[in-house]
One Martini backbone bead per residue (centre of mass of N, CA, C, O) as a GRO file, in nm:
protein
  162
    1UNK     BB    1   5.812   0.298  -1.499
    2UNK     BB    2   5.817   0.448  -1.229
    3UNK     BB    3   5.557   0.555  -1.228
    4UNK     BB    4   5.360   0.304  -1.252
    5UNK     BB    5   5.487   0.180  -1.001
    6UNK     BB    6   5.368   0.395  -0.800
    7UNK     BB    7   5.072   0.395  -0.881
    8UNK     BB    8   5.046   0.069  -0.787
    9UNK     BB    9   5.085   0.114  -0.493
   10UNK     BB   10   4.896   0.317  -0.441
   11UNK     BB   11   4.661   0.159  -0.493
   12UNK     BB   12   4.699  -0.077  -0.320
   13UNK     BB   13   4.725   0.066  -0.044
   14UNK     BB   14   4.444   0.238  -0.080
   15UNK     BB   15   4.254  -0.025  -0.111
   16UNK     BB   16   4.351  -0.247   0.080
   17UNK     BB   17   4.494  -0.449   0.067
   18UNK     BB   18   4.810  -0.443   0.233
   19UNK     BB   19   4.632  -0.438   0.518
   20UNK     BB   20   4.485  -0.709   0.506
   21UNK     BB   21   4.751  -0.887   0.453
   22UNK     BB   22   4.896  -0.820   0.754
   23UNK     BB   23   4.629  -0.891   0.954
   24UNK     BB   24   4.505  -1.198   0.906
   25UNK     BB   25   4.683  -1.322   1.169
   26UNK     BB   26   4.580  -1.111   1.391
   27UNK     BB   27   4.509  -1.033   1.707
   28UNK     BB   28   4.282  -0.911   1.907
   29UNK     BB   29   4.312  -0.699   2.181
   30UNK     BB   30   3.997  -0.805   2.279
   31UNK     BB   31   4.120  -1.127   2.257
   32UNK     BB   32   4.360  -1.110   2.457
   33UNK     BB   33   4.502  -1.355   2.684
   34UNK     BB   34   4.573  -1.529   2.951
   35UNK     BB   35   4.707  -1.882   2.977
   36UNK     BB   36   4.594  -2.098   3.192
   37UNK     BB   37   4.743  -2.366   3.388
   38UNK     BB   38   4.863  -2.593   3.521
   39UNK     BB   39   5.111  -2.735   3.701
   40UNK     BB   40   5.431  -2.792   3.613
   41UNK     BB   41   5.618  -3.053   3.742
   42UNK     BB   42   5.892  -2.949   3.600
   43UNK     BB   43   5.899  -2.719   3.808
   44UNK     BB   44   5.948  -2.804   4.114
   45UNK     BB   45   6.257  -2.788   4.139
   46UNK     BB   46   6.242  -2.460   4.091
   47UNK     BB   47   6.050  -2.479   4.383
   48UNK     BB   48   6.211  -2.450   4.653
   49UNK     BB   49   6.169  -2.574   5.027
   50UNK     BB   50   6.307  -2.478   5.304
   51UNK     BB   51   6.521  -2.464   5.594
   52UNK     BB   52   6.616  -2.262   5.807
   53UNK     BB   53   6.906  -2.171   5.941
   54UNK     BB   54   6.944  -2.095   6.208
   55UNK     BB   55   7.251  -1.899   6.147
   56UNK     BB   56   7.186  -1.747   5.968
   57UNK     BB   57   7.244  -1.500   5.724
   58UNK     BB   58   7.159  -1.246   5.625
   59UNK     BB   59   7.130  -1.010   5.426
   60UNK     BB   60   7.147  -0.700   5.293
   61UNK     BB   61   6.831  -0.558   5.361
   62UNK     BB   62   6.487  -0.523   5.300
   63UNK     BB   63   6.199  -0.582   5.458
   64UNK     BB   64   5.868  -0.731   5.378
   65UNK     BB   65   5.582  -0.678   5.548
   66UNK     BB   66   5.296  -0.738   5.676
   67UNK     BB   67   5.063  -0.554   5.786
   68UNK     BB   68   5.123  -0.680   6.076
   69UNK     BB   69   5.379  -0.743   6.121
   70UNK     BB   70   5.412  -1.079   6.169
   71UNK     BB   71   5.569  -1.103   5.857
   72UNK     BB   72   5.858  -1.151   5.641
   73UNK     BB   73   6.010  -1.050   5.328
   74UNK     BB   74   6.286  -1.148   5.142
   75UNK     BB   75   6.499  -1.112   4.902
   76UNK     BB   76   6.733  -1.234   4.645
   77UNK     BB   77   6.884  -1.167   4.388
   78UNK     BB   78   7.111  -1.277   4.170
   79UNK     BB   79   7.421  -1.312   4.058
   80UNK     BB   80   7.492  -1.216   3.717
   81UNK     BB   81   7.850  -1.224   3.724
   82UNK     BB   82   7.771  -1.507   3.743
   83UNK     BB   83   7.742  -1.856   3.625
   84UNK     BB   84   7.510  -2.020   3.603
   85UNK     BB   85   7.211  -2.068   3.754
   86UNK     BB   86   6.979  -1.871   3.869
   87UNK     BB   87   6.880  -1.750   4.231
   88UNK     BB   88   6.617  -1.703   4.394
   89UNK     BB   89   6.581  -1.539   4.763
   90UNK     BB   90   6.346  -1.623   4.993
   91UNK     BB   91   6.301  -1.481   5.346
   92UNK     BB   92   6.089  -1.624   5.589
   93UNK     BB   93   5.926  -1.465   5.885
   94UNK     BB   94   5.896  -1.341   6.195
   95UNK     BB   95   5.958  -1.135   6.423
   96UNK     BB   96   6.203  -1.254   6.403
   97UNK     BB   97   6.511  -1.243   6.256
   98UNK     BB   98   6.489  -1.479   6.169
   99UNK     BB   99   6.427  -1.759   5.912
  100UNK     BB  100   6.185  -2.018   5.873
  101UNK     BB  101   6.199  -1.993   5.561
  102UNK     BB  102   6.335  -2.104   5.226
  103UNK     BB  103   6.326  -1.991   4.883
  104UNK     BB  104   6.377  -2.141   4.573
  105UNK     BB  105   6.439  -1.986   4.229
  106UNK     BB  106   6.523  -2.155   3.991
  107UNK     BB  107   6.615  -2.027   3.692
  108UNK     BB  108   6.457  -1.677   3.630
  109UNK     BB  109   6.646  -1.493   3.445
  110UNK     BB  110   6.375  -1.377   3.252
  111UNK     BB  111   6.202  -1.165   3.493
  112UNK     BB  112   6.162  -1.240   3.771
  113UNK     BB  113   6.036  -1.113   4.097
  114UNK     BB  114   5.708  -1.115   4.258
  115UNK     BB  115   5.570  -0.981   4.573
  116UNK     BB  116   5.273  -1.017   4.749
  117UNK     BB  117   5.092  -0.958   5.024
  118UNK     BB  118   4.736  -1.097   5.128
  119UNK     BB  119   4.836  -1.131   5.416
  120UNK     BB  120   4.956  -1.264   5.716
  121UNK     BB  121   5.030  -1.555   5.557
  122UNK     BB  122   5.009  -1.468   5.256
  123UNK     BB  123   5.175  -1.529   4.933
  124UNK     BB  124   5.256  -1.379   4.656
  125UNK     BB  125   5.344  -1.493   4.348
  126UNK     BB  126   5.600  -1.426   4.040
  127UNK     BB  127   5.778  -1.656   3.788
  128UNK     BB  128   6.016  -1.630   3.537
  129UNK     BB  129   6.091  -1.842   3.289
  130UNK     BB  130   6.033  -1.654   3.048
  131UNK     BB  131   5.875  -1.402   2.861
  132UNK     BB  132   5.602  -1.605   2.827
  133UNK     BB  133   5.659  -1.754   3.135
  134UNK     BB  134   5.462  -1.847   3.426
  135UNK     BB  135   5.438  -1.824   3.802
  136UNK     BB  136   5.209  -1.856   4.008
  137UNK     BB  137   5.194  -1.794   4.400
  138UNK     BB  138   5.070  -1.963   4.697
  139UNK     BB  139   5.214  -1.876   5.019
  140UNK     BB  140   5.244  -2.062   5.314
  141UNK     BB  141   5.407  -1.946   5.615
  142UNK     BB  142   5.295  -2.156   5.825
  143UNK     BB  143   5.250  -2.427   5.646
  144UNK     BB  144   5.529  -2.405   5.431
  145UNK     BB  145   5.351  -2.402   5.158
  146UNK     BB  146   5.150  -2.446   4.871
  147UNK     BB  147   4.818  -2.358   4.769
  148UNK     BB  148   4.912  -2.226   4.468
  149UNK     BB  149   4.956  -2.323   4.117
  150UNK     BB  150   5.023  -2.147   3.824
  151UNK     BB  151   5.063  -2.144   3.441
  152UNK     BB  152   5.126  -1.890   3.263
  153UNK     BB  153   5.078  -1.748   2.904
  154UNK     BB  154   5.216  -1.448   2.716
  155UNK     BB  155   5.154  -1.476   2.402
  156UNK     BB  156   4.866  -1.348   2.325
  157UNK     BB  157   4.965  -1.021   2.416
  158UNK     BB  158   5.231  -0.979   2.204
  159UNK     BB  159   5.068  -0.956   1.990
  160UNK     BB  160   4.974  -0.799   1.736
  161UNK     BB  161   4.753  -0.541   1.634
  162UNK     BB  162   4.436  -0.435   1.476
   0.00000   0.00000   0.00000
């Protein structure tokens, strides 16, 4: 019985049987794409700008300059030592050491956050609400507001590949 059985397995295998079978649903990776849509505005409100208070006081840490230095942005990630929700801040100056606004990111401790300068106003930016669900946002720094919010969903990427 037990070769019987082996002999069944391998014939199933060598056929093409079992790998056609686990196959069928799997999307190809070369059509697996992230997948952009509008700004989630139910998401607004864990995307604050503040105005930075005059004697704020920096974290210990170093400053991410734009090309020509004219102006800064700092991170700080959460302590996630305490308990949530977490929020990263980022704060944001001009040549002056203080800083002239300050975005709250609530609740992303599931990716963080990644930034980098587009030019001397423009700040890009990504972050992470879930595994596979994040925000791009590119923040005018003169005039500290979003110029551009979109959601990805990046769960097309992660499914297994044939």
């Amino acid at each position: 019985m037990g070769i019987r059985r082996s002999a069944l397995i391998a014939f199933v295998c060598v056929s093409g049987f079992v790998p056609a079978l686990f196959s069928q649903g799997l999307s190809k990776c070369e059509k697996a794409k992230i997948q952009y849509t509008t700004f989630d505005e139910s998401y607004a409100d864990r995307m604050r700008i503040l105005q930075a208070k005059p004697n704020a006081e920096l974290p210990s840490g170093s400053k991410n300059f734009s090309g020509e230095k004219t102006h800064w942005q700092m991170s700080v990630p959460p302590d996630t030592s305490q308990p949530g929700p977490y929020t990263t801040r980022i704060y944001i100056g001009s040549a002056a050491n203080k800083p002239d606004v300050e975005l709250m990111l609530v609740d992303e401790i599931n990716g963080g956050v990644t930034l980098r300068w587009l030019n001397e106003k423009l700040l890009f930016g990504q972050v992470w609400w879930g595994r596979v669900y994040s925000t791009d946002f590119i923040f005018d720094v003169e005039r500290q507001k979003f110029v551009y919010r979109e959601m990805a969903h990046y769960g097309a990427m992660v499914e297994a590949c044939r």
